[in-house]
MARPALO-660996 format. One record per residue (C-alpha): residue number from 1; residue in one letter; x, y, z. Coordinates in pm, 1 decimal. Each point is the difference from the previous one (the first is absolute). Layout:
<rs>
R num residuo       c1       c2       c3
R NUM       A        X        Y        Z
...
</rs>
This chain:
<rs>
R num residuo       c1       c2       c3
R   1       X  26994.5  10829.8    860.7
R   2       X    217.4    314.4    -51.8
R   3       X   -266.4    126.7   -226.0
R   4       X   -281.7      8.0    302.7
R   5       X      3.4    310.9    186.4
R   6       X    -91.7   -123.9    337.4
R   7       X   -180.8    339.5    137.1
R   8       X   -263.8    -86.1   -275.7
R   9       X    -22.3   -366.9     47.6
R  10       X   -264.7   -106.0    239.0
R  11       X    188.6   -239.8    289.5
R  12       X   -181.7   -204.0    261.9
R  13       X     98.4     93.8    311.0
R  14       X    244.6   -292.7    141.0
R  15       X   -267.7   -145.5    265.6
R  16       X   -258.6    -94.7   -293.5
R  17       X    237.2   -155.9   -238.4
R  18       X    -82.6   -373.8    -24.5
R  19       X    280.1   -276.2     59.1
R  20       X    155.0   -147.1   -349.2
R  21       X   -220.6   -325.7     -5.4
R  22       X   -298.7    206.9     33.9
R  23       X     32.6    193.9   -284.7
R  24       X    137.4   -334.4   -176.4
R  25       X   -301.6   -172.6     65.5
R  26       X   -186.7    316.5    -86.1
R  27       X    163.8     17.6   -363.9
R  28       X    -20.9   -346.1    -25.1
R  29       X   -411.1     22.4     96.9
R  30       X    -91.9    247.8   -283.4
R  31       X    234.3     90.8   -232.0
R  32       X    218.2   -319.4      2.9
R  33       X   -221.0   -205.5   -263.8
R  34       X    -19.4    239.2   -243.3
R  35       X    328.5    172.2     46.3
R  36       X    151.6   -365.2   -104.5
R  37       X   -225.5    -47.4   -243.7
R  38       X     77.6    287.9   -137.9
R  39       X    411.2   -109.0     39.8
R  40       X    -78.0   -310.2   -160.8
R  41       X   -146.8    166.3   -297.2
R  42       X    273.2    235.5    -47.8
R  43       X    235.8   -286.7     10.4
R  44       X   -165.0   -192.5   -289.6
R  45       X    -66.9    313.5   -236.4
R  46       X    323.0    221.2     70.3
R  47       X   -207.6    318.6    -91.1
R  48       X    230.1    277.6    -90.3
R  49       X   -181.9    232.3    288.9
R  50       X    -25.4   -253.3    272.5
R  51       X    -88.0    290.4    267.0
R  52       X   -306.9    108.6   -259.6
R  53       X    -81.8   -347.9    -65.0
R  54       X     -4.9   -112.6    365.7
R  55       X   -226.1    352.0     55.7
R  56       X   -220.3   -130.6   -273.8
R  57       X     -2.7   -363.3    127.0
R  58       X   -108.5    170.4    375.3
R  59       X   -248.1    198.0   -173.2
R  60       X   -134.7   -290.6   -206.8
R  61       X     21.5   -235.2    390.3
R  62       X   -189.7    259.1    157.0
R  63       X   -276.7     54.6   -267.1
R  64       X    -10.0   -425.7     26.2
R  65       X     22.2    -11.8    318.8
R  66       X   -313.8    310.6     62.3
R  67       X   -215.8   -226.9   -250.6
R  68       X     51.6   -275.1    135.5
R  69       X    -49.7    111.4    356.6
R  70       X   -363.2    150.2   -172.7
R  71       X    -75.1   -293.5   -191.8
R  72       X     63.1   -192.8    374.5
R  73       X   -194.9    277.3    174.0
R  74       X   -251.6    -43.0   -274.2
R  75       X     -9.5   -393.5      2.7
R  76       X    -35.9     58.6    406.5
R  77       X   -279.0    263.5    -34.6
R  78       X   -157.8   -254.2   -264.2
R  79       X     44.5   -294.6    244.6
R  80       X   -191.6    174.2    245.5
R  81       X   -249.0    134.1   -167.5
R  82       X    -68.8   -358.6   -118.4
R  83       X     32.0   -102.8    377.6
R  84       X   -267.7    267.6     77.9
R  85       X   -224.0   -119.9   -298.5
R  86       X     77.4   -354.3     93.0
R  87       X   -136.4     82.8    369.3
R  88       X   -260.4    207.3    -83.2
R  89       X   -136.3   -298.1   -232.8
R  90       X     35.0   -229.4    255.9
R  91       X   -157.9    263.6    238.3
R  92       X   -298.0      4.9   -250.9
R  93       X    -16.9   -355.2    -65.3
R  94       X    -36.3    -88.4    358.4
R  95       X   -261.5    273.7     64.2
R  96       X   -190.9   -137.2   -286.9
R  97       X     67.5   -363.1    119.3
R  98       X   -148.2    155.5    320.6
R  99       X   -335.8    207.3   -108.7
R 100       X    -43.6   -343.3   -201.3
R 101       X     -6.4   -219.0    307.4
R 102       X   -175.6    268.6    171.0
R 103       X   -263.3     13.0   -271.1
R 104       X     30.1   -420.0    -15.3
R 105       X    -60.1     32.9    388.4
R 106       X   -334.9    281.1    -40.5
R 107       X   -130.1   -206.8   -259.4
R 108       X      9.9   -352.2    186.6
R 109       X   -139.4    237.4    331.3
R 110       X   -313.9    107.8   -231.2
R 111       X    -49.4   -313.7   -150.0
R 112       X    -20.2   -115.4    371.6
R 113       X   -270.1    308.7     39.3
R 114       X   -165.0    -64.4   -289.2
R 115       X    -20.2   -392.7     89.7
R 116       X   -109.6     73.3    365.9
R 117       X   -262.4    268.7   -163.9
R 118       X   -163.1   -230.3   -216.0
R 119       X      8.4   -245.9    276.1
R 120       X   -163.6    244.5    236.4
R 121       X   -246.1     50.5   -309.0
R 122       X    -83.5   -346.5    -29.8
R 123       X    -65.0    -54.3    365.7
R 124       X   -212.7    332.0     28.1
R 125       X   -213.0   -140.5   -336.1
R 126       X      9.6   -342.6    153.3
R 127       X   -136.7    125.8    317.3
R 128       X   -248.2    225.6   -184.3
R 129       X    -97.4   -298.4   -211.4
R 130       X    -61.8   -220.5    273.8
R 131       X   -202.3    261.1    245.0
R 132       X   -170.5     52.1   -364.0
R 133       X    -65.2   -402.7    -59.6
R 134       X   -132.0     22.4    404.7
R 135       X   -231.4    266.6    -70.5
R 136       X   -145.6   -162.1   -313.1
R 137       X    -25.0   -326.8    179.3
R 138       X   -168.9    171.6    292.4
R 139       X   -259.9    206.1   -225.0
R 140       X    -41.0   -300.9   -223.6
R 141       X    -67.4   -201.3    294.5
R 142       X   -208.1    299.1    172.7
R 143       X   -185.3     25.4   -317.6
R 144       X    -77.0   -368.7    -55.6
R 145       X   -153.4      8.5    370.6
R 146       X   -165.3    273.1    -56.4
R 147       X   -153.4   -155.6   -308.0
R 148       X    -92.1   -286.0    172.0
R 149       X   -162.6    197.0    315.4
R 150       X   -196.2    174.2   -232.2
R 151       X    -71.8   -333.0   -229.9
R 152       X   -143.8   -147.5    390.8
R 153       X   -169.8    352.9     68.5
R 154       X   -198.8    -39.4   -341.2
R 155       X    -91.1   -357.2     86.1
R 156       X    -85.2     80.0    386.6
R 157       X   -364.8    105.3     24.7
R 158       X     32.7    373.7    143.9
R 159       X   -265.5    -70.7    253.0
R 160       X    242.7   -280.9    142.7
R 161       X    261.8    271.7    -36.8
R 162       X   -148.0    273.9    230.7
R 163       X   -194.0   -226.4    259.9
R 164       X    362.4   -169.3     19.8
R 165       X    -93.2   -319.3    -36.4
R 166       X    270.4      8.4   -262.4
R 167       X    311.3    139.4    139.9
R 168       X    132.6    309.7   -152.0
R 169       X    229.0    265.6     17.3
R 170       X   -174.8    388.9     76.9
R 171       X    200.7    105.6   -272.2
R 172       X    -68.7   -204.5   -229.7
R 173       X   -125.6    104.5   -335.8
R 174       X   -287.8    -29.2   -167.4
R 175       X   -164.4    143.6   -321.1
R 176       X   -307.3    246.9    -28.6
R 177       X   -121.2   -316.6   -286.9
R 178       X     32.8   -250.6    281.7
R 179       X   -176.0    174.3    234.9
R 180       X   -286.2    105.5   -209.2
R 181       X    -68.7   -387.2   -134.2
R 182       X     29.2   -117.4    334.9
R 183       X   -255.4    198.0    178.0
R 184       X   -277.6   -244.2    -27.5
R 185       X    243.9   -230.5    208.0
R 186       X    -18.0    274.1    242.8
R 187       X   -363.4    -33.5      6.9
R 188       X    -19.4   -172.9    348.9
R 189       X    281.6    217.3    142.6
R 190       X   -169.7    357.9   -101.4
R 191       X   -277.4    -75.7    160.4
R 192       X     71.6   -145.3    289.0
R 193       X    250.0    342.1     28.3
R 194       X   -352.1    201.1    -95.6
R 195       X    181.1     92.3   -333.7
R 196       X   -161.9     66.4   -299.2
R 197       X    180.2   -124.8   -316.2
R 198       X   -130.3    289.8   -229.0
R 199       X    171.2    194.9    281.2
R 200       X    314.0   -170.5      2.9
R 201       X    -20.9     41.3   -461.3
R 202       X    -22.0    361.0     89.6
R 203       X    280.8     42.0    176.8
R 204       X    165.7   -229.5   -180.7
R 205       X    -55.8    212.6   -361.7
R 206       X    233.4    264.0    169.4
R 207       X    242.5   -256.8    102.2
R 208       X    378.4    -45.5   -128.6
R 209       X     11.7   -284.0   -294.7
R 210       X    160.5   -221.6    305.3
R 211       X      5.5     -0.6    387.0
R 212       X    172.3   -161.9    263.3
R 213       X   -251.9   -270.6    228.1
R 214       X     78.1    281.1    275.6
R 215       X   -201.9    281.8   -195.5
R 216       X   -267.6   -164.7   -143.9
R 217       X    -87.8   -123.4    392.9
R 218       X     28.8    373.8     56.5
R 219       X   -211.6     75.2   -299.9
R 220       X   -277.0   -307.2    134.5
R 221       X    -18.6    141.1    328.7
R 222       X    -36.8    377.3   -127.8
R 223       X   -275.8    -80.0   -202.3
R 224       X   -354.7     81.8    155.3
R 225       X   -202.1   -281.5    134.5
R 226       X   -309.5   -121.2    -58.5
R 227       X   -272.3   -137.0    282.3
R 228       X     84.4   -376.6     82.3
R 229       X   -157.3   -249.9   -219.7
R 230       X     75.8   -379.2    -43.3
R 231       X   -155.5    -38.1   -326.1
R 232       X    197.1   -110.9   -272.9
R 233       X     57.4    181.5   -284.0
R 234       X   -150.3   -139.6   -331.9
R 235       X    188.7      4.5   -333.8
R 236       X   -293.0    221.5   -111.2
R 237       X     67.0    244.2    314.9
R 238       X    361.6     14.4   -125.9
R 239       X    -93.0     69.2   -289.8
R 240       X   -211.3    267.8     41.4
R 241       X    207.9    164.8    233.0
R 242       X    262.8     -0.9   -260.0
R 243       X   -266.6    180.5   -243.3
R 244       X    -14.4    225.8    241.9
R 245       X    313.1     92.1     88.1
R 246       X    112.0    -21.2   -391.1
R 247       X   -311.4    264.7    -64.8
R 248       X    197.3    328.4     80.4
R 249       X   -231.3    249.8   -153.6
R 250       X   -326.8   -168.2    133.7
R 251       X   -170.7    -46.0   -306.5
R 252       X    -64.2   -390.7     44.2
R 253       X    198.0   -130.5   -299.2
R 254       X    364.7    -73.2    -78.8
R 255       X    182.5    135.9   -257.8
R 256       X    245.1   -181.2   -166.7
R 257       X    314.9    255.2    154.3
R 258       X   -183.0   -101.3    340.8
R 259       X     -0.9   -387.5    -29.1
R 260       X    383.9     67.9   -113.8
R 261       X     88.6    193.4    319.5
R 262       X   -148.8   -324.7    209.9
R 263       X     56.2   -285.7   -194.2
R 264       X    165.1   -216.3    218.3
R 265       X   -310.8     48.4    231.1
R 266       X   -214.0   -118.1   -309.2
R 267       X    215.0   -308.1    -82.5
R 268       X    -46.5    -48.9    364.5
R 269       X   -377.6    -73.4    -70.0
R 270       X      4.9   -203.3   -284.3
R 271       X    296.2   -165.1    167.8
R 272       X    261.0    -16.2   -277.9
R 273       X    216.6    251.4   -174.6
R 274       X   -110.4    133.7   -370.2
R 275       X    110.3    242.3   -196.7
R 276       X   -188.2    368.5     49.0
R 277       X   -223.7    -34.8   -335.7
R 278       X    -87.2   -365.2    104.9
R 279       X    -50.0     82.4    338.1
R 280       X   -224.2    291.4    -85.7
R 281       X   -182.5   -179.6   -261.4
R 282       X   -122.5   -275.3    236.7
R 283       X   -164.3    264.0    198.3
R 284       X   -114.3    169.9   -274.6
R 285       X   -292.4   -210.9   -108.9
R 286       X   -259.2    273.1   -148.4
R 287       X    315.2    148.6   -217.6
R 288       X    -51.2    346.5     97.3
R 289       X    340.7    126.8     63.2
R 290       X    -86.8      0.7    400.9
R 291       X    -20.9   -268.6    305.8
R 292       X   -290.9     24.2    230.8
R 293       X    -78.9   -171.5    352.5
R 294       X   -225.6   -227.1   -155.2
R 295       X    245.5   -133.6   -270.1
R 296       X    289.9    -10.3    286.7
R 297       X   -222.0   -267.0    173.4
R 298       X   -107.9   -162.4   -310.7
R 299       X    360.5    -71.0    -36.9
R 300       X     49.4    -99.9    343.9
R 301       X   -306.3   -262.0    -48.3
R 302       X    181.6    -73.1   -297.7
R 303       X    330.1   -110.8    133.4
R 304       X   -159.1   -221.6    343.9
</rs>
């Protein structure tokens, strides 16, 4: 120590020296290991320069002991990181384990909605088919009574119908064809009513192609009257009446377009339905292409 120059060397102050077994324990902490180490390996080798060596060795310790203390450092970082990666996998996997039950979860919710849709549907269709089926069956039966009040109507004599001796609705309908054929029936009625039946064909050629029992009363008691009589009407009285009436320009023969135009009333005097050519032809005995007065009663003499 006679070499140290004490005014250069830089001394602790007394107070912040450390007691003996600290700085043993100290030394013995971090340079202990490697300093005997270090002893050990001088000891075996003998190297001429034992200070050098042991510098060397310390050197060596300390380059060791830094890549070590990075490789540890390292490993650490790398355990981490793989802790992190570990976690964050984990963290994924559970979030996709999640989104999957989530979309398990929507999916069994719509199918549910979709179920309870088509159910809905199928009640809705069920219901429409069945108000559908009840509609049918109501206009089927409507229909089928309807068909059979008119099948009665046709069969009811119309006289029957409007005195009321046959019971029938005002509204009930009836057929400009029906009416026509069945004036004669009304014979009786008309006259006793001071109606004239060439009247009542007037009217009647301006009338709808079917009328309720309601308006054809109302056409009967519009029609004008005629003075009271309780004669009955001949077939040859109908039948010239019907001339009449079918003789539109005055001329005192039918054409054959005029015959068409009232050819129910025509069948009506034959009594039975033909076709127009037949029908025609029958009156038509002098084959001139025309029908006269005289011919429409040799017809009706024909068919007594």
């Amino acid at each position: 120590f006679k070499h140290i120059h004490i005014s250069h060397a830089r001394v602790h102050p007394f107070h912040q020296l450390r007691a003996p077994e600290m700085d043993a324990k100290y030394l013995q902490d971090t340079v202990g290991p490697t300093l005997a180490k270090a002893l050990l390996n001088i000891s075996l080798v003998n190297p001429e320069e034992p200070i050098e060596y042991l510098a060397n060795f310390i050197r060596k310790e300390k380059e060791n002991i830094d890549r070590t203390s990075k490789l540890q450092r390292e490993s650490q970082q790398l355990a981490e990181e793989r802790d992190r990666i570990s976690k964050a996998e984990e963290a994924i996997r559970k979030k996709a384990q999640e989104e999957k039950r989530l979309l398990e979860e929507l999916r069994a919710r719509q199918a549910e909605a979709d179920a309870a849709a088509a159910e809905e549907v199928r009640k809705i269709e069920a219901a429409k088919k069945a108000q559908e089926d009840a509609i049918r069956l109501a206009e089927q039966k409507r229909l089928a009574e309807e068909a059979e009040r008119l099948k009665w109507y046709n069969t009811a004599p119309l006289g029957d119908i409007l005195t009321g001796s046959t019971e029938v609705a005002e509204d009930a309908t009836l057929t400009l064809a029906q009416v026509k054929t069945s004036l004669p029936s009304l014979e009786t009625q008309l006259q006793d009513n001071n109606v004239s039946i060439i009247s009542v064909l007037d009217v009647l050629d301006d009338a709808p192609p079917s009328m309720t029992v309601a308006e054809l009363r109302k056409i009967l008691a519009n029609t004008r009257t005629l003075e009271p009589t309780e004669e009955t009407m001949l077939p040859e009285d109908w039948a010239a009446q019907v001339f009449e009436h079918a003789d539109a320009n005055g001329d005192g023969r039918l054409s054959l377009k005029e015959v068409r135009k009232h050819m129910l009333l025509f069948e009506s005097i034959i009594g039975k339905k033909t076709s127009l050519l037949r029908l025609f032809l029958e009156f038509d005995r002098n084959e001139d292409g025309f029908i006269s007065m005289r011919e429409v009663l040799e017809a009706v003499e024909a068919n007594m």
